[in-house]
C-alpha positions as CSV (number, residue, x, y, z in Angstrom):
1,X,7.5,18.5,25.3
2,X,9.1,15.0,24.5
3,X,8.5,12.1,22.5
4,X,7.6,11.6,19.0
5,X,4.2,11.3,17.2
6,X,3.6,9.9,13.9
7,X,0.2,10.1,11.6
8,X,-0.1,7.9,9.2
9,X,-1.8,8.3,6.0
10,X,-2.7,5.9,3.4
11,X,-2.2,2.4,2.8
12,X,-0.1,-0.4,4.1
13,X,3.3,0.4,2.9
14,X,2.8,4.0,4.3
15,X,2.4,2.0,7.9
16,X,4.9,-0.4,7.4
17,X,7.6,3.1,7.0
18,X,5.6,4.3,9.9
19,X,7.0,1.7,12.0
20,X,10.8,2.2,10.6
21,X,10.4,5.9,11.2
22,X,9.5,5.0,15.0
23,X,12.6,2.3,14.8
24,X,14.8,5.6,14.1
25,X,13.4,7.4,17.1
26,X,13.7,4.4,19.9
27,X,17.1,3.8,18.5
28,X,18.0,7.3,19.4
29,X,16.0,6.5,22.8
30,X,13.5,8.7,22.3
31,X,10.2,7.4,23.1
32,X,6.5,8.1,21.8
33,X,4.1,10.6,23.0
34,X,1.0,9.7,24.7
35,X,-0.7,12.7,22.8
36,X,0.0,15.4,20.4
37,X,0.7,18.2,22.7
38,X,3.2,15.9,24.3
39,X,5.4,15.6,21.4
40,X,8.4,17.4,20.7
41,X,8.7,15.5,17.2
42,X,5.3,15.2,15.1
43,X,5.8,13.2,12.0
44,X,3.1,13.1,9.5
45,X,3.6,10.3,6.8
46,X,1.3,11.5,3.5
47,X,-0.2,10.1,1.0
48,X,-1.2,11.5,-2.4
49,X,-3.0,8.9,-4.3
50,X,-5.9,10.8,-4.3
51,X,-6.5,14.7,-3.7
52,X,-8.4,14.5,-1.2
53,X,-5.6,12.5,1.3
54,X,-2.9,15.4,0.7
55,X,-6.4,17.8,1.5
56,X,-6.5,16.1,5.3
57,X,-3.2,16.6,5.6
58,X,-3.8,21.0,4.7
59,X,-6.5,20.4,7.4
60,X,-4.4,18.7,9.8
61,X,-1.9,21.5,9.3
62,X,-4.2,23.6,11.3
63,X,-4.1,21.9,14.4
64,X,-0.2,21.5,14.3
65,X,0.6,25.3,14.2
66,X,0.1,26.3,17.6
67,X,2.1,23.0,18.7
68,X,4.8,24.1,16.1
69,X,4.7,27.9,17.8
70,X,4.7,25.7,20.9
71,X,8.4,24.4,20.2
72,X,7.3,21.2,18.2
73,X,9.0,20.0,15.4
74,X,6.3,19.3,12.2
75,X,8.1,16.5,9.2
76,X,6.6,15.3,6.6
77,X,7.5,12.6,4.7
78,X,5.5,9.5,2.4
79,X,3.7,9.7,-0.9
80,X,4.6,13.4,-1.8
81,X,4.5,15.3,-5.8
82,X,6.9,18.2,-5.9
83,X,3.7,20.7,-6.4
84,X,2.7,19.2,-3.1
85,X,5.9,19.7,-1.4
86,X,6.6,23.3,-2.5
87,X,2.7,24.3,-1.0
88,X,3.5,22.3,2.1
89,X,7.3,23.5,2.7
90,X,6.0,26.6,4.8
91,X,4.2,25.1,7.3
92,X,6.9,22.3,8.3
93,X,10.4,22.1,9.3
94,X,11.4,19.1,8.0
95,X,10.2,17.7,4.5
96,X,12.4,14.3,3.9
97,X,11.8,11.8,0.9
98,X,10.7,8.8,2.3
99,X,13.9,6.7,1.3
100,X,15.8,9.0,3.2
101,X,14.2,8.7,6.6
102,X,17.2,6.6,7.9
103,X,18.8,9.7,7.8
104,X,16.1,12.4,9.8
105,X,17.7,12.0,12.8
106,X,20.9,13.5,12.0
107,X,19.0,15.9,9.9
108,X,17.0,17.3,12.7
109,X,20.3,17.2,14.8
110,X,19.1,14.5,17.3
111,X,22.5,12.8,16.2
112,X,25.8,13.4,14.5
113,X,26.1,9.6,13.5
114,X,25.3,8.6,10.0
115,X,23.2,5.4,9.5
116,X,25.3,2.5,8.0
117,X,21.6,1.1,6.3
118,X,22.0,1.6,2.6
119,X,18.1,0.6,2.2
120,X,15.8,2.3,4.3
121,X,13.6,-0.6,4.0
122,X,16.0,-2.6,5.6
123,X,15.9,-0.5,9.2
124,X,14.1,-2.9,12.5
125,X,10.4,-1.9,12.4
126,X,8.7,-1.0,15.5
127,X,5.9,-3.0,15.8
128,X,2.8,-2.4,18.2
129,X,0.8,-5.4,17.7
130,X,2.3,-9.4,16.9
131,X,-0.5,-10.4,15.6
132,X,-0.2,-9.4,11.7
133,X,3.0,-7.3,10.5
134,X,3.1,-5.9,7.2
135,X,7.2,-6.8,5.3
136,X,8.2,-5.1,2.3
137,X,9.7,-6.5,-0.1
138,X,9.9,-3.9,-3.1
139,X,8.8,-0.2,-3.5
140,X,8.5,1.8,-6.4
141,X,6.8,1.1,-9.3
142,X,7.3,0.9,-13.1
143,X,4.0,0.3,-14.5
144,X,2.6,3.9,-15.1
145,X,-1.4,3.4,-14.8
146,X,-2.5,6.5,-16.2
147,X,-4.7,7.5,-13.3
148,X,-2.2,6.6,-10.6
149,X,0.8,9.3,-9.2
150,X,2.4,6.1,-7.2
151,X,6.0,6.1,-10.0
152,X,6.3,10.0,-9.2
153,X,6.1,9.8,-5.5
154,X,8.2,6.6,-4.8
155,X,9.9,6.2,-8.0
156,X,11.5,3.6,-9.7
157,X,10.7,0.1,-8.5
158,X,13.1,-1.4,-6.7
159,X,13.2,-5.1,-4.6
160,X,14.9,-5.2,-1.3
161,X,17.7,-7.9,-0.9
162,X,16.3,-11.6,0.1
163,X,18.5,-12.6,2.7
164,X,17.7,-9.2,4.4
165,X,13.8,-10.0,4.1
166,X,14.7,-13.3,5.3
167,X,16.5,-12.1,8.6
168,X,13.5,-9.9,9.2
169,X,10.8,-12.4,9.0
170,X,12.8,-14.8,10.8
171,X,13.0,-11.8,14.1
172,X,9.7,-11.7,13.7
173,X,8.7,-15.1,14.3
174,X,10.7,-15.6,17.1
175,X,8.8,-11.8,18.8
176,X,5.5,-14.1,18.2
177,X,4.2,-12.8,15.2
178,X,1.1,-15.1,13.3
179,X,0.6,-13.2,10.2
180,X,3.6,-12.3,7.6
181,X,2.1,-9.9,4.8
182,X,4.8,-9.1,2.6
183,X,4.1,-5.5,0.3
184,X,4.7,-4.1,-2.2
185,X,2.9,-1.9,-5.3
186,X,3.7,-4.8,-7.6
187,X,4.6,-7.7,-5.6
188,X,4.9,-10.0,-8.8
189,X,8.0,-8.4,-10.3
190,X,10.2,-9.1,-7.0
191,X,13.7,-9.7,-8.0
192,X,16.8,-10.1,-6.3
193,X,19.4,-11.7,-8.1
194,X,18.0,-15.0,-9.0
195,X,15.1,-15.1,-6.6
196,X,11.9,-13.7,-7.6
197,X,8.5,-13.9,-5.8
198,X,8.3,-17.7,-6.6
199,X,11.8,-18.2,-5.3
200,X,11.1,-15.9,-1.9
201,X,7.7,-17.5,-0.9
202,X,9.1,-20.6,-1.2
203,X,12.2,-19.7,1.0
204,X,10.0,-18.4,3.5
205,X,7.5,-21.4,3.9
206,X,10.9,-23.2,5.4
207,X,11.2,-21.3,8.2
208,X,10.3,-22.9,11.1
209,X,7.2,-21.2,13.5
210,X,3.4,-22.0,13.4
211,X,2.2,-18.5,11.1
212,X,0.4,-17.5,7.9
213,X,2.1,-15.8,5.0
214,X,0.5,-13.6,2.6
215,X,0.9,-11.3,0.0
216,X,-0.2,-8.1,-1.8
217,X,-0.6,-6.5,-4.4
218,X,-0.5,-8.5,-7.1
219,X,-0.8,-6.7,-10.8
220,X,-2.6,-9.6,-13.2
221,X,0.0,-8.8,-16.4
222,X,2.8,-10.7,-13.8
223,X,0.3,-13.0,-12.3
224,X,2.2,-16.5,-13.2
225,X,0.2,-20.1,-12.9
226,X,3.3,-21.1,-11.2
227,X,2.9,-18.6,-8.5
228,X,-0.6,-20.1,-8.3
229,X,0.7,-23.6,-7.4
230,X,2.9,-22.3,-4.8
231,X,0.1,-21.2,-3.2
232,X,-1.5,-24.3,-3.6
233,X,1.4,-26.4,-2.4
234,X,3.2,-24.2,0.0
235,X,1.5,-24.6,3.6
236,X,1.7,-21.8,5.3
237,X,0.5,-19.4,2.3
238,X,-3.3,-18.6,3.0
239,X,-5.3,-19.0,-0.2
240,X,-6.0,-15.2,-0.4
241,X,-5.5,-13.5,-3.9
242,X,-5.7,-9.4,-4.2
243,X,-5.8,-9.1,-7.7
244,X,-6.9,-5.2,-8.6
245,X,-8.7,-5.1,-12.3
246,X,-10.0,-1.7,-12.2
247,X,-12.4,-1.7,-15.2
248,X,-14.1,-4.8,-17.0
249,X,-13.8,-3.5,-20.5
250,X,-10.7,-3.9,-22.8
251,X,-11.2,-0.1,-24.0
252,X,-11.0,1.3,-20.3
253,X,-8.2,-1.0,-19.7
254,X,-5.9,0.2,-22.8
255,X,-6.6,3.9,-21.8
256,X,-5.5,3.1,-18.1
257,X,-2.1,1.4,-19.3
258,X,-3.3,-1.9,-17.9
259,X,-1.3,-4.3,-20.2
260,X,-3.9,-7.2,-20.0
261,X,-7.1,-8.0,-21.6
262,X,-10.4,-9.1,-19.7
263,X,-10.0,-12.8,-21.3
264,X,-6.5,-13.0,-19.4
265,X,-7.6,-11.2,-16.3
266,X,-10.6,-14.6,-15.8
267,X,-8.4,-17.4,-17.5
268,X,-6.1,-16.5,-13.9
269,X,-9.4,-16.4,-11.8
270,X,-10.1,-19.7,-13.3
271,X,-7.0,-21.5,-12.5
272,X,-6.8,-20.0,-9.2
273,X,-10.2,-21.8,-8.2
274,X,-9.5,-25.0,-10.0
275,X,-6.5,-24.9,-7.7
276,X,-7.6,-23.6,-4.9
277,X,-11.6,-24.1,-4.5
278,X,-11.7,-22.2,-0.6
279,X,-9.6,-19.1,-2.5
280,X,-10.2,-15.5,-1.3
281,X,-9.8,-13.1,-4.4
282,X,-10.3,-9.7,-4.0
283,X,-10.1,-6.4,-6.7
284,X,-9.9,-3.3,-6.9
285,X,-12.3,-1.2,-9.5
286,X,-12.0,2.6,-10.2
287,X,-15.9,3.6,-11.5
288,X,-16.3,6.8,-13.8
289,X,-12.5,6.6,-15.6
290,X,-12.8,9.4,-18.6
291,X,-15.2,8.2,-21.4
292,X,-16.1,5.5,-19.5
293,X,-20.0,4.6,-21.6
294,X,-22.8,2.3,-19.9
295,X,-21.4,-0.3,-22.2
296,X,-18.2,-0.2,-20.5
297,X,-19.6,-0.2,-17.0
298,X,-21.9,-2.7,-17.9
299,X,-19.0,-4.7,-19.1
300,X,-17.5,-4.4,-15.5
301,X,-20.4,-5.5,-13.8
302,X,-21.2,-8.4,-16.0
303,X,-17.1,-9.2,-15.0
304,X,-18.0,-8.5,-11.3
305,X,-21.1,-11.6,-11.9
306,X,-18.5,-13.9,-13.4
307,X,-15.6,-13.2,-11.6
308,X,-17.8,-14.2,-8.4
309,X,-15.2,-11.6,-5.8
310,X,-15.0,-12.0,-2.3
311,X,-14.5,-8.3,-1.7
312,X,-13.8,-5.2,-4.1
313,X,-12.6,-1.8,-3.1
314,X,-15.0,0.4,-5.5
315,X,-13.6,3.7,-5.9
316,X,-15.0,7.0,-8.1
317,X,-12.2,8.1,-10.4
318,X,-10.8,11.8,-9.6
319,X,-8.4,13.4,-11.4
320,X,-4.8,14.0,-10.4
321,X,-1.9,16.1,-11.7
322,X,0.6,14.8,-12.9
323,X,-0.7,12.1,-14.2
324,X,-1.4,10.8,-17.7
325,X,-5.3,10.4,-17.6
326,X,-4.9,14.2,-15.9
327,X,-2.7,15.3,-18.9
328,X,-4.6,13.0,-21.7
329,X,-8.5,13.2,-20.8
330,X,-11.3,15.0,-19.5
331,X,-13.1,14.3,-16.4
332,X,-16.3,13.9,-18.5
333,X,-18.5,11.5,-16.2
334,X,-20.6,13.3,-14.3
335,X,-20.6,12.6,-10.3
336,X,-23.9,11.0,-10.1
337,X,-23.3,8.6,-12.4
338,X,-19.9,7.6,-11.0
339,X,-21.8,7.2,-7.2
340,X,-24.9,5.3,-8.9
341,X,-22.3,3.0,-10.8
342,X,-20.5,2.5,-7.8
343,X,-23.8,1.3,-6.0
344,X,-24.5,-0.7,-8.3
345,X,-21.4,-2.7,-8.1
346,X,-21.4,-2.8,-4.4
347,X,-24.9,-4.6,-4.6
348,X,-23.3,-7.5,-6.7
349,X,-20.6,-8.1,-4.4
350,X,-22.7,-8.2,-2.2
351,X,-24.5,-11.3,-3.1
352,X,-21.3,-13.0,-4.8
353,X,-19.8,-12.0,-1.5
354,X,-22.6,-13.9,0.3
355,X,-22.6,-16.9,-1.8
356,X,-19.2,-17.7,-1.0
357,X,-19.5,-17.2,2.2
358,X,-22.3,-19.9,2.7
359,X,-19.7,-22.6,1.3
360,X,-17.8,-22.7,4.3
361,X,-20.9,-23.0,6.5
362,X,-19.8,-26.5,8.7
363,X,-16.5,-26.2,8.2
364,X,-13.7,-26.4,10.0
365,X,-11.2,-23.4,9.4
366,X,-7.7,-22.8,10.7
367,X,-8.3,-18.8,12.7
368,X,-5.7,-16.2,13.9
369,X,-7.4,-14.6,17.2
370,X,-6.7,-10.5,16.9
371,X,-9.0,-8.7,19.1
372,X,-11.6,-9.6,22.0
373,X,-14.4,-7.9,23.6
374,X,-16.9,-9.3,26.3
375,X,-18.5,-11.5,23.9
376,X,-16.8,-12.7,21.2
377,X,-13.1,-13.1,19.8
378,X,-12.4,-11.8,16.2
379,X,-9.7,-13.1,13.7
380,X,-9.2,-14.3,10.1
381,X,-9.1,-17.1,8.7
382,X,-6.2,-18.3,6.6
383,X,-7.2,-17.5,4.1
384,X,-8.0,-14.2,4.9
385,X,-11.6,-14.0,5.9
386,X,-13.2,-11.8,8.9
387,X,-14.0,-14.2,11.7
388,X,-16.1,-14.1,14.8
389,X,-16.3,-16.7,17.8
390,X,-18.7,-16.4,20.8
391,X,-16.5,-16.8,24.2
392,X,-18.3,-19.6,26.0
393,X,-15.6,-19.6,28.7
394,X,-14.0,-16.4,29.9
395,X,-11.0,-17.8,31.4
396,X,-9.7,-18.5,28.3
397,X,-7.3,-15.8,26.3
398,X,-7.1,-17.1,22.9
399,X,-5.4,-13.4,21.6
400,X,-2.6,-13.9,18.8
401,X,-3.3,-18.0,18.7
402,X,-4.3,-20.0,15.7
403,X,-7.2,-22.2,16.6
404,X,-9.8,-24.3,14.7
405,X,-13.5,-22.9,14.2
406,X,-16.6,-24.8,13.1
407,X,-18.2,-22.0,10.7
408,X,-21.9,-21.7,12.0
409,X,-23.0,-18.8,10.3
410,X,-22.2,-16.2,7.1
411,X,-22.5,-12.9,6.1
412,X,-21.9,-11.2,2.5
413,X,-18.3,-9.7,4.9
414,X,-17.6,-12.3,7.4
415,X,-17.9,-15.5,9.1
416,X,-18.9,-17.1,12.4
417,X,-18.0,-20.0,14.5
418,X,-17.2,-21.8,17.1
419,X,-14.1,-23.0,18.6
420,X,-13.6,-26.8,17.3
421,X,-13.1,-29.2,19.8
């Protein structure tokens, strides 16, 4: 047994530590496994936002015990509550808190030298792919949404040091990388010193290299207009907005800890399109939150009709300890009603979805080429939308290049083209 092997859990900052994690390993030359039972290191990276992700990682424990009786060695690290770690401690060697993975290696004895990286965040990812890589810029986060565990399992929200961000972007570009999507769970409060997000997206349009920039996630209480005309202005920014609102009524949004009201959340939707008519905006919507009436879900679906998304990641509430809707309310809507609702919202973006999508019909649009089979390339556009263009010759490779596409065709989730000549 040699070689590590990580699994990954979760969203986008749990692969972006993912890829710092592996950095550790290399550095220490050890390389990754081609399979499980090849690994002498197994790393699983967790994440608890909802139950049910720390319940796949009790049912992945029961593969990873005969490779641990095997002479494997199990971690665990990511998104973890303390109830969670004292159930899990038995079945793993190491547990480590995620900002301390710069450390593992001297932990698990695979060196005796410390790490002179203060900010784990700040370690060389190992990247697979050059196509899109995922920077973070902050972690933590101070906001306390009732139904969400994310300030207990990272903490406090901290932002990582500009000129350090800088340097990594700048590596980046020269390894060939197209797409720089900086991360964070609130991406608007960055601040280092004087620079705040404003200040660091400017910085970063500057450097030299032919790639898009993009960011998420944005909370709508810190969403500034003059973030807005950066991204109008600033050329390498794709016109893509994630912007989560979670519930379409001002009730639901005071008992979630929101901090913004339903008039505030469309007056930013409505200077983002003024600015920025070709603008991607996606949401995020949790369906069934404690006392959530028909009024108030009809008061999120009339907001899904106005708000006209390009995509929205519906999602049933479920309770979760440790939190304050967990501590504060029952879970008093029933599951039916939380999948009907959710179908019902799904059928509106669907033809809001559609709509915009028939805009760019004819047009020409600027395409980052990620993945190929026999017949077609696929890619996004700039500004962020699912792209697919038929291969009328097969001699050419078009993988991790940004060409134009004449839009021919439109779907409710993606677009179709052909290469513009």
């Amino acid at each position: 047994m040699s070689g590590y092997y990580l699994i990954v859990y979760g969203c986008q900052m749990n692969k972006s530590d993912a890829e710092r994690i592996a950095s550790v390993f290399e550095f220490n030359k050890i390389k990754p496994a081609k399979n499980l039972r090849e690994a002498k290191y197994i790393i699983v990276v967790a994440c608890s936002v909802r139950q049910s992700a720390i319940d796949r990682i009790y049912g992945q424990v029961k593969n990873l015990l005969p490779l641990k009786k095997m002479g494997a060695k199990l971690i665990l690290t990511g998104c973890l509550l303390k109830k969670d770690i004292v159930k899990l401690n038995k079945f793993f060697d190491l547990i480590i808190k995620i900002e301390d993975i710069k450390d593992f290696a001297r932990k698990l004895k695979i060196t005796r030298k410390k790490t002179t990286t203060k900010n784990y965040l700040d370690l060389r990812p190992k990247i697979k792919e050059s196509t899109a890589v995922y920077v973070p810029i902050s972690s933590g986060c101070n906001n306390f949404c009732s139904y969400c565990v994310v300030p207990y399992t990272r903490g406090r929200e901290y932002s990582r040091s500009a000129k350090f961000i800088i340097k990594e972007i700048k590596s980046l570009i020269k390894r060939g990388v197209k797409d720089i999507i900086l991360i964070g769970q609130n991406v608007n409060s960055y601040k280092d010193k004087k620079t705040d997000l404003n200040g660091l997206l400017k910085k970063i349009n500057t450097i030299k290299g032919d790639f898009f920039l993009h960011f998420v996630t944005n909370h709508p209480k810190d969403t500034s207009s003059q973030l807005l005309k950066t991204m109008k202005t600033a050329k390498k920014i794709g016109h893509y907005l994630h912007l989560p609102v979670q519930s379409g009524s001002n009730r639901i949004l005071k008992l979630m800890n929101r901090h913004y009201t339903i008039s505030e959340y469309k007056q930013i939707i409505k200077k983002a399109r003024l600015l920025m008519p070709d603008i991607n905006i996606s949401t995020d919507i949790i369906v069934g939150f404690p006392t959530e009436t028909e009024q108030d879900f009809k008061l999120t679906a009339a907001l899904m009709r106005k708000a006209r998304f390009d995509m929205a990641y519906i999602a049933e509430y479920s309770p979760r300890e440790q939190t304050i809707a967990y501590a504060k309310f029952k879970d008093n809507v029933s599951p039916k009603i939380k999948a009907q609702r959710r179908i019902i919202l799904n059928e509106i973006l669907k033809k809001t979805a559609l709509k915009n999508n028939l805009k760019f019909i004819g047009k020409n649009l600027d395409v980052l080429i990620e993945k190929q089979d026999k017949n077609y390339f696929y890619g996004r556009t700039k500004n962020f939308k699912e792209t697919r263009i038929e291969i009328n010759d097969k001699r050419i490779c078009w993988l991790n290049k940004i060409i134009k596409v004449k839009i021919t065709k439109a779907t409710p989730w993606a677009l179709e083209g052909k290469p513009f000549k």
